[in-house]
N, CA, C and O atoms as a Tripos MOL2 file, in Angstrom:
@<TRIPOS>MOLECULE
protein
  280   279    70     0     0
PROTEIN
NO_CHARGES

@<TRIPOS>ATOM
      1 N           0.8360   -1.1700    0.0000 N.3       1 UNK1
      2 CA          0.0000    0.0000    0.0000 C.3       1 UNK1
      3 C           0.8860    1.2410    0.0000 C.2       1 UNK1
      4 O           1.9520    1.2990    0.6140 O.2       1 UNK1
      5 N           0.3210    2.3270   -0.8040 N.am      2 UNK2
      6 CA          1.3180    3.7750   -0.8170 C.3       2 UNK2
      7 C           0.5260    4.6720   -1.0070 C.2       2 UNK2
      8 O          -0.2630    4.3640   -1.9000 O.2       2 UNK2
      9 N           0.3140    5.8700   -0.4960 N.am      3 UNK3
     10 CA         -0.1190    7.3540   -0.5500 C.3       3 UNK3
     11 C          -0.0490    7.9990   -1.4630 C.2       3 UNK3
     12 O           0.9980    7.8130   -2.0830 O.2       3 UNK3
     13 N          -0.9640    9.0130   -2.0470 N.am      4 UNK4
     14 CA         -0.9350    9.6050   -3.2010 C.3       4 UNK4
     15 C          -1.3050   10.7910   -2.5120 C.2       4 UNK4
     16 O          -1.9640   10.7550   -1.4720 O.2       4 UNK4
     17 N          -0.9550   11.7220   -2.9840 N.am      5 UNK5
     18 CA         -0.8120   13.2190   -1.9920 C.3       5 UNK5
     19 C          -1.1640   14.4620   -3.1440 C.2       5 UNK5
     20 O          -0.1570   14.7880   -3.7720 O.2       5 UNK5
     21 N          -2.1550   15.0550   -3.4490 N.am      6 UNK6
     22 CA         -2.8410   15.8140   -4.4530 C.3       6 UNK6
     23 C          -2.8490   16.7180   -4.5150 C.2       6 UNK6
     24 O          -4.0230   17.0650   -4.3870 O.2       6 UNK6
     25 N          -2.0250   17.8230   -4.7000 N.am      7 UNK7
     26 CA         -2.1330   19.7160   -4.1860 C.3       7 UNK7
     27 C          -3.2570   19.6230   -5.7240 C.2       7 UNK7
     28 O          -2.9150   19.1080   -6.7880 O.2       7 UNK7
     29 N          -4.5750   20.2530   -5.4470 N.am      8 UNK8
     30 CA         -5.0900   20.9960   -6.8160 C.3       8 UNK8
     31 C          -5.3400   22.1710   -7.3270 C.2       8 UNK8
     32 O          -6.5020   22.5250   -7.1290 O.2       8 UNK8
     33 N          -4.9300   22.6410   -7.6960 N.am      9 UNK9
     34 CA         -5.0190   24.3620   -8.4930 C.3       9 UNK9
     35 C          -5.7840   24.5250   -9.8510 C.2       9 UNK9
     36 O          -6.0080   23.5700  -10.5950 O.2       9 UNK9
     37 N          -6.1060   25.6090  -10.0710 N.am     10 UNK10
     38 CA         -6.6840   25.8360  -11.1730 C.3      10 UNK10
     39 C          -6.0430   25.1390  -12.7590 C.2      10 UNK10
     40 O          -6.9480   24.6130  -13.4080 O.2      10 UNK10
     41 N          -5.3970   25.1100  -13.0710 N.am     11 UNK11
     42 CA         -5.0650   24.5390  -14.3160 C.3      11 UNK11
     43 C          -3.8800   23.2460  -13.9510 C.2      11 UNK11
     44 O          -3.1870   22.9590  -14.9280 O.2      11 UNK11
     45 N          -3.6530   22.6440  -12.9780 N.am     12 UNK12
     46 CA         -2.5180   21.9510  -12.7670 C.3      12 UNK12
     47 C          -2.2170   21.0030  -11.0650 C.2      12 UNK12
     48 O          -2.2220   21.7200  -10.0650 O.2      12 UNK12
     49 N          -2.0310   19.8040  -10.9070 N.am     13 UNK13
     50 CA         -2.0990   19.6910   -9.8150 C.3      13 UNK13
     51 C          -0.9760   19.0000   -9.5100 C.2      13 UNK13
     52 O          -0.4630   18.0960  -10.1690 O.2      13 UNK13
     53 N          -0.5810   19.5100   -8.3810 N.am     14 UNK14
     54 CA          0.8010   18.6660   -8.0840 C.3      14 UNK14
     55 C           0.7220   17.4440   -7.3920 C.2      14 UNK14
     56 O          -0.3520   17.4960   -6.7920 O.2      14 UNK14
     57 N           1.2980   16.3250   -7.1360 N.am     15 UNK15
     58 CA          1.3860   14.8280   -7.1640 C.3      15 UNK15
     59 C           2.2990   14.0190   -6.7070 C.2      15 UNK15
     60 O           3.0710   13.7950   -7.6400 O.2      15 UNK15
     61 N           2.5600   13.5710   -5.9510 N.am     16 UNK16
     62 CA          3.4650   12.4730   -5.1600 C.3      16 UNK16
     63 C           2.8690   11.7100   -4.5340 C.2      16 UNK16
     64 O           1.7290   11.9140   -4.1150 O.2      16 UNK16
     65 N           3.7810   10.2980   -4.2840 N.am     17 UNK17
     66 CA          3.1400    9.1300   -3.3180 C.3      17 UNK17
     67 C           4.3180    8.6250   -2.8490 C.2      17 UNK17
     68 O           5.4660    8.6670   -3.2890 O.2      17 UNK17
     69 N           3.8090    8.1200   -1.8390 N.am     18 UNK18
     70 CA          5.1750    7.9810   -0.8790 C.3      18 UNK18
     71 C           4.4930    6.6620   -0.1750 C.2      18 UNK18
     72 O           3.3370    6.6260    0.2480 O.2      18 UNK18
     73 N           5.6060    5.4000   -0.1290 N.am     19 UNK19
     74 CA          4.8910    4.4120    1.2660 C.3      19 UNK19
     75 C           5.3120    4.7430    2.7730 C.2      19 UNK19
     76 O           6.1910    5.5080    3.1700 O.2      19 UNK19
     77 N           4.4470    3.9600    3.4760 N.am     20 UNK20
     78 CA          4.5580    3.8990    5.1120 C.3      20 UNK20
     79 C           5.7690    4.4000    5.0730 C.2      20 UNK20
     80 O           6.3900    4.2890    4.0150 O.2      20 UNK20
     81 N           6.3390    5.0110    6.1180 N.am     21 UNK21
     82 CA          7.8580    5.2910    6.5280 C.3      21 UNK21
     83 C           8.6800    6.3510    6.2590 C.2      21 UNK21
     84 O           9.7300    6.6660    6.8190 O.2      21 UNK21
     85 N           7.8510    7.0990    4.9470 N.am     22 UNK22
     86 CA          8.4640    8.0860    3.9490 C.3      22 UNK22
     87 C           9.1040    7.2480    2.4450 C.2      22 UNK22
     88 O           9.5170    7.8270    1.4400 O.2      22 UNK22
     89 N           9.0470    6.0750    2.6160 N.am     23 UNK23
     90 CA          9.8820    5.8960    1.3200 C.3      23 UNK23
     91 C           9.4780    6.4210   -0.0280 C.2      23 UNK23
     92 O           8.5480    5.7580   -0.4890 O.2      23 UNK23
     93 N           9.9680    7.6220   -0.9870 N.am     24 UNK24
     94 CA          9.3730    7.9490   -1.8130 C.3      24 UNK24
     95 C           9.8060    7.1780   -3.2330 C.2      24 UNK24
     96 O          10.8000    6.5970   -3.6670 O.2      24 UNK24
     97 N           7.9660    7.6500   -3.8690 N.am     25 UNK25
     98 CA          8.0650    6.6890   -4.8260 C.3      25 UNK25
     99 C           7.7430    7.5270   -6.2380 C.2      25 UNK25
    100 O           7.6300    7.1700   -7.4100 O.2      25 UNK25
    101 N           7.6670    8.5940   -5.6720 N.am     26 UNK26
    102 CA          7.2880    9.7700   -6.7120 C.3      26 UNK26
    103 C           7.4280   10.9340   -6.2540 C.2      26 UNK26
    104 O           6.3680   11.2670   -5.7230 O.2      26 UNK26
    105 N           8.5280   12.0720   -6.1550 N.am     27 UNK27
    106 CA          8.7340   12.7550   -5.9560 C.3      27 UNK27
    107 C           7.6550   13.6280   -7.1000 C.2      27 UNK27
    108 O           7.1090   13.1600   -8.1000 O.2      27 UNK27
    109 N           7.5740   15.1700   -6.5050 N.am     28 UNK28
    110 CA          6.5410   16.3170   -6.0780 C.3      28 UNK28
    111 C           6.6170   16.7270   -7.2920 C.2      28 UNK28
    112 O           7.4680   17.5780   -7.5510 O.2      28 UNK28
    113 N           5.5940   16.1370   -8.5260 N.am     29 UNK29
    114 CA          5.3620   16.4420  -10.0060 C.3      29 UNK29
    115 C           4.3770   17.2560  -10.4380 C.2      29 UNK29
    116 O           3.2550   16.8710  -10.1100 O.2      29 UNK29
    117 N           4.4260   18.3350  -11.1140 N.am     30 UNK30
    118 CA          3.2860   18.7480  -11.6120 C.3      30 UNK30
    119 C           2.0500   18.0260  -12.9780 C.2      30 UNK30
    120 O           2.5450   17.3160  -13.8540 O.2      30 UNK30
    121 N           0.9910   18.2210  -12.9900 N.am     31 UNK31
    122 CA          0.3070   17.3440  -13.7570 C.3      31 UNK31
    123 C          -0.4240   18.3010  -14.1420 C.2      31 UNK31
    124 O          -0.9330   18.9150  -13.2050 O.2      31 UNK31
    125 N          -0.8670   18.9430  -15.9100 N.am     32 UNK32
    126 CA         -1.5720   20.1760  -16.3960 C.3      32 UNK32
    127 C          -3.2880   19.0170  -16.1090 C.2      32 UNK32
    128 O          -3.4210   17.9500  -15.5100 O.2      32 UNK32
    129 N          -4.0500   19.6710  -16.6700 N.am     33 UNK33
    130 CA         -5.2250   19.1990  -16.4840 C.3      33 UNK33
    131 C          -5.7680   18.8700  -17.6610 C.2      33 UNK33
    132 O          -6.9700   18.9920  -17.8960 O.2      33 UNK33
    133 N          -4.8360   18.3880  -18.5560 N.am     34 UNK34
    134 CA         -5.5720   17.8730  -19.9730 C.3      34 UNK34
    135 C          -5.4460   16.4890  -20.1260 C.2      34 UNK34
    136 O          -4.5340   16.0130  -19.4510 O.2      34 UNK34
    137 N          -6.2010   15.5490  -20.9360 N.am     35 UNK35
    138 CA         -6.2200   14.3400  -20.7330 C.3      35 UNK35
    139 C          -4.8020   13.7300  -20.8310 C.2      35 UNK35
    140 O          -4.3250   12.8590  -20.1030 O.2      35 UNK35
    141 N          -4.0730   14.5290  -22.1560 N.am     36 UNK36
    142 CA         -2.5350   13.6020  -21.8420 C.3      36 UNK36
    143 C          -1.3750   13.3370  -20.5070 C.2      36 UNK36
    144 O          -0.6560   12.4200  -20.1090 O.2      36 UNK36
    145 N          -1.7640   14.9960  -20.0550 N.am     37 UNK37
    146 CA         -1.3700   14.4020  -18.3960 C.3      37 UNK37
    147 C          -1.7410   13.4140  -17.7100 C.2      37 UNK37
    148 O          -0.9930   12.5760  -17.2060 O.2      37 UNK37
    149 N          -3.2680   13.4600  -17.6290 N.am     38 UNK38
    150 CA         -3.8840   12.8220  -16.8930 C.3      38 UNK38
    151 C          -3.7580   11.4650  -16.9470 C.2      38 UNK38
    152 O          -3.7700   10.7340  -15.9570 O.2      38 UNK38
    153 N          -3.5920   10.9730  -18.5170 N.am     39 UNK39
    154 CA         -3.8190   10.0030  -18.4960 C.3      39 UNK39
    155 C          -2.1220    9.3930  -18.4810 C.2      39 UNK39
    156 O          -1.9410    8.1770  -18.5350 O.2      39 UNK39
    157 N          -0.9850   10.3180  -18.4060 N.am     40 UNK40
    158 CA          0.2350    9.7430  -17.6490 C.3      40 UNK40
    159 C           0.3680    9.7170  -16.1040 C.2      40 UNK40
    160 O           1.1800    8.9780  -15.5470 O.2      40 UNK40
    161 N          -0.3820   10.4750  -15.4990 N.am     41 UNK41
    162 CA         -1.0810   10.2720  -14.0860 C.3      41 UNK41
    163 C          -1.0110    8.7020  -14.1040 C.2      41 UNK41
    164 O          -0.0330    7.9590  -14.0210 O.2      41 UNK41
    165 N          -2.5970    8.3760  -14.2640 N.am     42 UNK42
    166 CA         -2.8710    6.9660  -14.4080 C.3      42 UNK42
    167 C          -1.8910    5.9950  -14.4740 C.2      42 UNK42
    168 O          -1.7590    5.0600  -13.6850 O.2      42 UNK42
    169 N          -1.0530    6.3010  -15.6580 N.am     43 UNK43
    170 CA         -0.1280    5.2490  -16.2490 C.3      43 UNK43
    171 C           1.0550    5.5120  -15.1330 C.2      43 UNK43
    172 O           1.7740    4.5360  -15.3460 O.2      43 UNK43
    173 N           1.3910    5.9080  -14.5640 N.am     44 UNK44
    174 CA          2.4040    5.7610  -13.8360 C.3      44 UNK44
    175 C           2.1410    5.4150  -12.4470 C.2      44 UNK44
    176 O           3.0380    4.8210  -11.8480 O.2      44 UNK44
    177 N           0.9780    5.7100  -11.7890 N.am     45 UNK45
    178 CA          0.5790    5.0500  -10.3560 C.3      45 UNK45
    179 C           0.2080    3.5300  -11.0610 C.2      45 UNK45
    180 O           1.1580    2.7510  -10.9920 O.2      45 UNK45
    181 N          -0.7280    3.1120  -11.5700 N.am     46 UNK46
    182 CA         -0.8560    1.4710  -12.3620 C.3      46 UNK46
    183 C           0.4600    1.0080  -11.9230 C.2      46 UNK46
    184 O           0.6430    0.1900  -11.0210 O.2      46 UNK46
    185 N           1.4410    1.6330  -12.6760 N.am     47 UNK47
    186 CA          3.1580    0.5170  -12.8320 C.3      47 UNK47
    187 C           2.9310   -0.0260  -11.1390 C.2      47 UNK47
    188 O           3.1130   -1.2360  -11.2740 O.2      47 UNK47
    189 N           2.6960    0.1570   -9.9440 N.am     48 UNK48
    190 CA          3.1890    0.0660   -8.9350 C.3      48 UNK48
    191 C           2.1610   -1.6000   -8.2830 C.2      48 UNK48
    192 O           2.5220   -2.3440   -7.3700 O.2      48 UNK48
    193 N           1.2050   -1.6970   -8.9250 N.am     49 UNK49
    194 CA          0.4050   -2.6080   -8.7540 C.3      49 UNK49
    195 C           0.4940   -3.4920   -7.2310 C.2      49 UNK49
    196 O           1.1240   -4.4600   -6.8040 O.2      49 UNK49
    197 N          -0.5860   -2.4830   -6.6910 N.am     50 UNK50
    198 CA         -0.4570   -2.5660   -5.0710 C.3      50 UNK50
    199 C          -1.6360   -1.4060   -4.5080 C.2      50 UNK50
    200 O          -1.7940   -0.2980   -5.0210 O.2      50 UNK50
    201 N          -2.2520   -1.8340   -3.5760 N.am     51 UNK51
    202 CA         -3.4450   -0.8700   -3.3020 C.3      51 UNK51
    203 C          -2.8190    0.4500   -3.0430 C.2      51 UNK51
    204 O          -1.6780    0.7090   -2.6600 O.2      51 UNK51
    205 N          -4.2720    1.5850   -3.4720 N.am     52 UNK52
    206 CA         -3.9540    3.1820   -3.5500 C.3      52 UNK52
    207 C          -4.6120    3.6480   -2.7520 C.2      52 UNK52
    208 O          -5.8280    3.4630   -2.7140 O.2      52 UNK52
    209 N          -3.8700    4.4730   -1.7950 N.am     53 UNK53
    210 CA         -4.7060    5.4170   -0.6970 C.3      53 UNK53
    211 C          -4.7330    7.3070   -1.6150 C.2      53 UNK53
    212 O          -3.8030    8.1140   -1.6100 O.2      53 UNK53
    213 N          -5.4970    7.4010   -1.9810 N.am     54 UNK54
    214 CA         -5.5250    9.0460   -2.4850 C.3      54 UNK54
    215 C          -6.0190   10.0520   -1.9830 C.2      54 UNK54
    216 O          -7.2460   10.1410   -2.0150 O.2      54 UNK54
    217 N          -5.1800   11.2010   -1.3220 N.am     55 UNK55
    218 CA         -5.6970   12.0980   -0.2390 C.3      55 UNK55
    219 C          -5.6460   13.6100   -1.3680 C.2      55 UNK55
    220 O          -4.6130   14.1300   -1.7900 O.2      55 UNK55
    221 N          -6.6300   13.9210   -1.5680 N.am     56 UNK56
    222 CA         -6.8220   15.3680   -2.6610 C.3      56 UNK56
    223 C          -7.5020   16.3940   -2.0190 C.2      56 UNK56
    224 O          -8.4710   16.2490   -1.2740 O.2      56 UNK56
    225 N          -7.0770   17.2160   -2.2660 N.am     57 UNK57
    226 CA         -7.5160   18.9090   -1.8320 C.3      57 UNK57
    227 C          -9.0220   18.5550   -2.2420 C.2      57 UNK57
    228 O          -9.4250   17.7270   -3.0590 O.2      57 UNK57
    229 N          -9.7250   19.4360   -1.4260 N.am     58 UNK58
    230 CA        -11.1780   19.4700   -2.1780 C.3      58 UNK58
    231 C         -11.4580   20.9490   -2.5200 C.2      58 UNK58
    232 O         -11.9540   21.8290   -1.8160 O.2      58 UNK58
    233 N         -11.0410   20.9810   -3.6910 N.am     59 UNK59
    234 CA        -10.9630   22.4460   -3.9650 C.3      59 UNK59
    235 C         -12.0140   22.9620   -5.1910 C.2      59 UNK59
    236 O         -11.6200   23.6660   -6.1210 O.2      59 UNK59
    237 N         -13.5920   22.4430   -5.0270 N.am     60 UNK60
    238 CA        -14.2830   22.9240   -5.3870 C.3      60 UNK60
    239 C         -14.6210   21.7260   -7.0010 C.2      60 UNK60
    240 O         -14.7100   20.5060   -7.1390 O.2      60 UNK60
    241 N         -14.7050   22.7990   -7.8470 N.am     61 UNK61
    242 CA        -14.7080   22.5020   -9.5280 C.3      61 UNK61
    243 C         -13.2890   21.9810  -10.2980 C.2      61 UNK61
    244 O         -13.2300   21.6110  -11.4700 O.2      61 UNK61
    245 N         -12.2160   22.0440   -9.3850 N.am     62 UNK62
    246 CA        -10.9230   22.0770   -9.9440 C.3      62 UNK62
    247 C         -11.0470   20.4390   -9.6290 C.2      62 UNK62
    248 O         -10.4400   19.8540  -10.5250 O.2      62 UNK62
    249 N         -11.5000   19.6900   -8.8740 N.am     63 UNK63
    250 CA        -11.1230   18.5110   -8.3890 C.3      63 UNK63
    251 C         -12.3470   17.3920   -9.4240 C.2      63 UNK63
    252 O         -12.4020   16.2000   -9.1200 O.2      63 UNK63
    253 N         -12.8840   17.7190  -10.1290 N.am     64 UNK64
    254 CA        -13.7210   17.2230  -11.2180 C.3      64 UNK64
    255 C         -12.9150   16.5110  -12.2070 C.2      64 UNK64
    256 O         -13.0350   15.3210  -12.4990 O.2      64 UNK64
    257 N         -11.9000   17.5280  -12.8050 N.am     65 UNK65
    258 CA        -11.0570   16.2140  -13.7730 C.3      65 UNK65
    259 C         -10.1860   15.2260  -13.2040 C.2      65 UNK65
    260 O          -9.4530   14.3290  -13.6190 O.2      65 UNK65
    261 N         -10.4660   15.6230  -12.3120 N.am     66 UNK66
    262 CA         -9.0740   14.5340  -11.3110 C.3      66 UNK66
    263 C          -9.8450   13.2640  -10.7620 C.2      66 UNK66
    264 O          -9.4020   12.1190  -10.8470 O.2      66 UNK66
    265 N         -10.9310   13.5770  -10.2470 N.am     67 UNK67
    266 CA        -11.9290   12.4550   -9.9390 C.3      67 UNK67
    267 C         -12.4440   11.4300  -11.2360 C.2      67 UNK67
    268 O         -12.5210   10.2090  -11.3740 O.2      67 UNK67
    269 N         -12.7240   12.5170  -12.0250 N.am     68 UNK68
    270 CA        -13.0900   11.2970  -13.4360 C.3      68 UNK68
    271 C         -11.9860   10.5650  -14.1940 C.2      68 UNK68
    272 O         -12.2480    9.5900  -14.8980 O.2      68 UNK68
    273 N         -10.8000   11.0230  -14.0510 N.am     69 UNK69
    274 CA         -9.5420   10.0610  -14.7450 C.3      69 UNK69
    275 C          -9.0150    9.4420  -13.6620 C.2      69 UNK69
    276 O          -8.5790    8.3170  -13.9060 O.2      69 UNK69
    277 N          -8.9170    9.8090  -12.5690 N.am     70 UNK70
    278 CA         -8.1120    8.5290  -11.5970 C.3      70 UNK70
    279 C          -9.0730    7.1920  -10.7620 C.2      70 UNK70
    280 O          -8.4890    6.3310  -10.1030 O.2      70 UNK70
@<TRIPOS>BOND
     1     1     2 1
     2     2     3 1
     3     3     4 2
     4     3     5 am
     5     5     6 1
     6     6     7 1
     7     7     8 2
     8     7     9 am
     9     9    10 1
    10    10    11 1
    11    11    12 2
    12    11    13 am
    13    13    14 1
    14    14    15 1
    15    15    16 2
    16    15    17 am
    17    17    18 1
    18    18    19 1
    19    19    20 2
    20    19    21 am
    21    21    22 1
    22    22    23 1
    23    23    24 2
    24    23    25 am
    25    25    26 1
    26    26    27 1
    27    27    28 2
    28    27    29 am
    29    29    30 1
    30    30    31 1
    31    31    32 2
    32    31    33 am
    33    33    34 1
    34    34    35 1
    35    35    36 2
    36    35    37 am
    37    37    38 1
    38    38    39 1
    39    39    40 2
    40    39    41 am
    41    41    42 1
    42    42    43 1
    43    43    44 2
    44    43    45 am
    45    45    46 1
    46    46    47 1
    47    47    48 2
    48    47    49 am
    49    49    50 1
    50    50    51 1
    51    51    52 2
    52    51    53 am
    53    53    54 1
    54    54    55 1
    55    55    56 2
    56    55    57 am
    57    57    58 1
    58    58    59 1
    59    59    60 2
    60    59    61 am
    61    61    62 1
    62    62    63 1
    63    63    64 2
    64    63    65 am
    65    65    66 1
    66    66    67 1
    67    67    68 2
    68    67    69 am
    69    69    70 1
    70    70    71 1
    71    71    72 2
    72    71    73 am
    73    73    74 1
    74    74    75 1
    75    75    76 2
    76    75    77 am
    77    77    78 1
    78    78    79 1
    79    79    80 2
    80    79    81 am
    81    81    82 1
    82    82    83 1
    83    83    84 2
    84    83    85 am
    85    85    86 1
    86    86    87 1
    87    87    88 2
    88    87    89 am
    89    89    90 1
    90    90    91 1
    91    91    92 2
    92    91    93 am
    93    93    94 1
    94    94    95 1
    95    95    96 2
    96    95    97 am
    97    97    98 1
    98    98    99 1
    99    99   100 2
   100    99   101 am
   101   101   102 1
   102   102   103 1
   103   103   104 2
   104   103   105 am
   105   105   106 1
   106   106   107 1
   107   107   108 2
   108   107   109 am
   109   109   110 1
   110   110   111 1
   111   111   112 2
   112   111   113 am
   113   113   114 1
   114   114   115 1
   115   115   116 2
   116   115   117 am
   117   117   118 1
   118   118   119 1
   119   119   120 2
   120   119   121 am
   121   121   122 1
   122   122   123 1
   123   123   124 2
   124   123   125 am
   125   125   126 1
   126   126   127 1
   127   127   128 2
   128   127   129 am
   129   129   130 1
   130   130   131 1
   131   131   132 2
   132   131   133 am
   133   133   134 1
   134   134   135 1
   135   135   136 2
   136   135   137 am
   137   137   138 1
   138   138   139 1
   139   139   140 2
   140   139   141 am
   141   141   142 1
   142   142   143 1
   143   143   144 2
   144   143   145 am
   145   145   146 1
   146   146   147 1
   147   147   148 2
   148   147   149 am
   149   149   150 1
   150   150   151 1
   151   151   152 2
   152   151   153 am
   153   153   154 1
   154   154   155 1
   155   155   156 2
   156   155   157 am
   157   157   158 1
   158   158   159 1
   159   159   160 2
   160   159   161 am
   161   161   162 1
   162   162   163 1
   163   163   164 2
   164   163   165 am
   165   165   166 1
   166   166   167 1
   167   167   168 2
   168   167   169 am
   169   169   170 1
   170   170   171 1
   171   171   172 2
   172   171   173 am
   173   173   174 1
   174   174   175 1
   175   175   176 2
   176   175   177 am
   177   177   178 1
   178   178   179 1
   179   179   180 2
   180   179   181 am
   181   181   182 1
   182   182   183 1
   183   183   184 2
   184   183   185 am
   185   185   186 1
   186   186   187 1
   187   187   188 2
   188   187   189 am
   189   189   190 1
   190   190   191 1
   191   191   192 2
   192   191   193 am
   193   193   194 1
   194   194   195 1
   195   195   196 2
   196   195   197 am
   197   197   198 1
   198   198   199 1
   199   199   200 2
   200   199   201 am
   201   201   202 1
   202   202   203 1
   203   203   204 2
   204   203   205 am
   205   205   206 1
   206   206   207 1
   207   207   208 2
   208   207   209 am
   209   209   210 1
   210   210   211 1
   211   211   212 2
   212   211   213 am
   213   213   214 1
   214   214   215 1
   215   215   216 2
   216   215   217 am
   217   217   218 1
   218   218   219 1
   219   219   220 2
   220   219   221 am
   221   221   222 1
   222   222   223 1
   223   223   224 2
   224   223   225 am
   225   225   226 1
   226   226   227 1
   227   227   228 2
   228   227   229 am
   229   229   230 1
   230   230   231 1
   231   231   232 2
   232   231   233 am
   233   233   234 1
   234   234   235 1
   235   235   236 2
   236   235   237 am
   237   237   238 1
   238   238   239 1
   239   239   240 2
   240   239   241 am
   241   241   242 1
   242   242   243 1
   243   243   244 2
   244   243   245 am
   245   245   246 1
   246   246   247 1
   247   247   248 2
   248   247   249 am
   249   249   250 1
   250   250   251 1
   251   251   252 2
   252   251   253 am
   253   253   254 1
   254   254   255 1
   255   255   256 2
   256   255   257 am
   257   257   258 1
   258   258   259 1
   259   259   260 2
   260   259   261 am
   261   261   262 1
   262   262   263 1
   263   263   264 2
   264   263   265 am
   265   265   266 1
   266   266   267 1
   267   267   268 2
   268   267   269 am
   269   269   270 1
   270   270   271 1
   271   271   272 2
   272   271   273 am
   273   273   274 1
   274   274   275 1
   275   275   276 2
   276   275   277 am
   277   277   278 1
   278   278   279 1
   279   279   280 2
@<TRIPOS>SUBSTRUCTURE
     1 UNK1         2 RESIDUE 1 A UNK
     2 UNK2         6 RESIDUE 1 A UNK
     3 UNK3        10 RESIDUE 1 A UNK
     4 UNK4        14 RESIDUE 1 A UNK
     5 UNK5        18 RESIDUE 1 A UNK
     6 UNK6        22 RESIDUE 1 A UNK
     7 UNK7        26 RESIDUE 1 A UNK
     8 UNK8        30 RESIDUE 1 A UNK
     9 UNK9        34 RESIDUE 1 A UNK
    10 UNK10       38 RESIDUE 1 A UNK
    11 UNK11       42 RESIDUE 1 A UNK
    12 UNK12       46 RESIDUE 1 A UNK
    13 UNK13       50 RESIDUE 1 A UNK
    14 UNK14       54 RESIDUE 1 A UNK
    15 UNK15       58 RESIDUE 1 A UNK
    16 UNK16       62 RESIDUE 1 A UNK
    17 UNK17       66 RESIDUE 1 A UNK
    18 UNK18       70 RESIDUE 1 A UNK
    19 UNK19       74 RESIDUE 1 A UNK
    20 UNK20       78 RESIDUE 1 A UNK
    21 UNK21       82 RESIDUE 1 A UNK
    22 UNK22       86 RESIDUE 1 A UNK
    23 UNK23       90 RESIDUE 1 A UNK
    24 UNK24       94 RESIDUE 1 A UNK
    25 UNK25       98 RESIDUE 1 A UNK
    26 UNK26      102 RESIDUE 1 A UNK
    27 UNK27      106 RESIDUE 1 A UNK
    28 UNK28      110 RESIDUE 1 A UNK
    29 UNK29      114 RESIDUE 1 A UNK
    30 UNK30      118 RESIDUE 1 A UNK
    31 UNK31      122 RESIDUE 1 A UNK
    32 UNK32      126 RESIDUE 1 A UNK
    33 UNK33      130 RESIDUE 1 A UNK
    34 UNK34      134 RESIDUE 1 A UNK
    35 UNK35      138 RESIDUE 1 A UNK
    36 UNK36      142 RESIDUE 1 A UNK
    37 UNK37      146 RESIDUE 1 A UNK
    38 UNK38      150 RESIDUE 1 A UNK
    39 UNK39      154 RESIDUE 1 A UNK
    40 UNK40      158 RESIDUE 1 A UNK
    41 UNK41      162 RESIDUE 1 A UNK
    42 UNK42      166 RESIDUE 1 A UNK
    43 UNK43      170 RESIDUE 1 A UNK
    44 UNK44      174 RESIDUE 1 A UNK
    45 UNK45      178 RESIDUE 1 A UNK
    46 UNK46      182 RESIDUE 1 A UNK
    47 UNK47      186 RESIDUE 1 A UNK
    48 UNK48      190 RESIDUE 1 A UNK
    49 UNK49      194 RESIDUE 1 A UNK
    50 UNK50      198 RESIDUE 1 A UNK
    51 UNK51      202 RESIDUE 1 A UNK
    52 UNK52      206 RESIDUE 1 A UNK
    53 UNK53      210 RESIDUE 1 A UNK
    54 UNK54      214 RESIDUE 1 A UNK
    55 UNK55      218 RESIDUE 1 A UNK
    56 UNK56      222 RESIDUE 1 A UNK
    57 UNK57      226 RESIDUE 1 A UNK
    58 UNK58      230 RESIDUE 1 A UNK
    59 UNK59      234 RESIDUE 1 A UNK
    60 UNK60      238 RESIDUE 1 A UNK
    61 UNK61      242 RESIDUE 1 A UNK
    62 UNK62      246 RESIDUE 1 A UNK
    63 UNK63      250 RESIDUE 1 A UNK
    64 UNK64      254 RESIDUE 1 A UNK
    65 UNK65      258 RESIDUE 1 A UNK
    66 UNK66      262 RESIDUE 1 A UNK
    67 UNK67      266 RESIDUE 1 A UNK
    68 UNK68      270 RESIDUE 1 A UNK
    69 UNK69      274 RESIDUE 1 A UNK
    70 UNK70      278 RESIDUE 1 A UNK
């Protein structure tokens, strides 16, 4: 199991996951909000194949594309 950690902003959200302990497994990436990000989002938490804990800002309307692609 590993953490997914979600800053969301208006056009872009930043992204890391880290397991128990601190071990990081994705240092602090930005992600634009168009599907090709998004959908390298996806593709790069998948590689890890192991349950996902995802903790995201709830920052209104901004957190809409992030909910429907992950």
């Amino acid at each position: 199991m590993f953490s997914v950690g979600i800053d969301v902003s208006k056009g872009k959200s930043t992204v890391c996951a880290i397991r128990p302990h601190g071990e990081i497994l994705m240092a602090p990436k930005d992600f634009r909000h168009t599907k090709d990000d998004l959908d390298s989002l996806v593709k790069q938490l998948s590689r890890f194949k192991e349950e996902i804990h995802i903790i995201m800002e709830a920052t209104g309307n901004y957190t809409i594309c992030l909910s429907v692609s992950i």
